[in-house]
Each structure stands twice: as C-alpha cells, then as structure tokens.
C-alpha positions in Angstrom: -6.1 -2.8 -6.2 -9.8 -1.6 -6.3 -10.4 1.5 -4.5 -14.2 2.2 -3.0 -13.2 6.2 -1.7 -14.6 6.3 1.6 -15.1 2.5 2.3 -11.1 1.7 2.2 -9.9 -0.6 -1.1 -9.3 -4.1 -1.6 -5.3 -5.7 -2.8 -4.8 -8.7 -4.3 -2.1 -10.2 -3.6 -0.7 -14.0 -3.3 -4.1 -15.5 -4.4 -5.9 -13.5 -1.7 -8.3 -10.4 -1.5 -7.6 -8.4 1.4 -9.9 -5.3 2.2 -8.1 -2.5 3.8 -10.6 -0.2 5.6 -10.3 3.4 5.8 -11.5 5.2 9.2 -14.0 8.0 9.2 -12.9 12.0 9.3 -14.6 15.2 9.0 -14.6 16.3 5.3 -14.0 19.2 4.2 -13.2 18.8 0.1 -12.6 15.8 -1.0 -11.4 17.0 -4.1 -7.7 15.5 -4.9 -8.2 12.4 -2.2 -7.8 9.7 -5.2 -4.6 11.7 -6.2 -3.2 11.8 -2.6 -4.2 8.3 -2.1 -2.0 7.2 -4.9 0.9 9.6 -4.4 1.2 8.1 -0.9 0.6 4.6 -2.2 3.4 5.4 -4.6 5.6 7.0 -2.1 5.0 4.0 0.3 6.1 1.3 -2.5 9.3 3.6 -3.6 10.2 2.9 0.3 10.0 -0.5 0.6 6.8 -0.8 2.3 4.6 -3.9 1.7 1.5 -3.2 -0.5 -0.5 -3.0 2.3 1.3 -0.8 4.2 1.4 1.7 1.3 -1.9 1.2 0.8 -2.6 2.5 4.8 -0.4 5.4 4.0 -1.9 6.4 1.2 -5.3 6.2 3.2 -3.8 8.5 5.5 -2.5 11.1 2.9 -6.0 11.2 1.2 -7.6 11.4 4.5 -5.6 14.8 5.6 -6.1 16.3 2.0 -10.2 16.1 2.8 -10.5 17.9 6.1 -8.9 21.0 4.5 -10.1 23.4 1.8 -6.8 24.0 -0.2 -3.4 22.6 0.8 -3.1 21.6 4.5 -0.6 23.0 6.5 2.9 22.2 6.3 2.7 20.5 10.0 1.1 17.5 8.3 3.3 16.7 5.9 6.3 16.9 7.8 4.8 14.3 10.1 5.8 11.4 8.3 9.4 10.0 8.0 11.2 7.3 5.8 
C-alpha cells in the first residue's frame, strides 16, 4: 500500500494496482490523519474486512480526525459498528 494523503492510496494485491480515492472535506488540522488512517486500516483488517474495505475505513477515520481541531466528538466514533 502507497498512501498519497489527500489523493486516496493505491493496494496491491493479486498482481493488480488498484487506486482507492479519498473524497474531499473541509480541513481543519490534518495533524494525526496518517495515524488515523492506519488505525482504521488496522482495525478494519482485525475484522475481517478485505484490504480494500479497510483501506475505505481508514479513509474515513483520517477524514473525521481533519475537520476538528483536537479529538472529535464522541458521536463520531460511536458511528461505526463491527
């Protein structure tokens, strides 16, 4: 996996590069949005999601951590269930 922060990453898997966009949001801070991004690529593997599911979630996660300044509220992390 290569990521390219607000242009999505690209996977590599069976043979095959596959880009996986990200979509635009308001940002805040992007301080932390790699971490995010791989805690909720992480956290999307540990579930049994394919790698580029986890890879969509992870793009989620870093794009909530951006628009806020801090943590974000707890609303958005309870959004999400396994």
């Amino acid at each position: 996996m290569g990521t390219c922060g607000s242009r999505g990453c690209y996977i590599y898997e069976q043979d095959c590069y596959t880009h996986v966009p990200t979509y635009p949001v308001y940002c805040v801070d992007d301080t932390g949005a790699g971490n995010c991004f791989l805690a909720g690529f992480a956290t999307g593997l540990y579930n049994n999601l394919s790698v580029k599911e986890s890879v969509q979630f992870g793009n989620k996660c870093a794009r909530i951590s951006i628009q806020f300044l801090g943590i974000p509220p707890k609303e958005y992390f309870t959004m999400y269930k396994f």
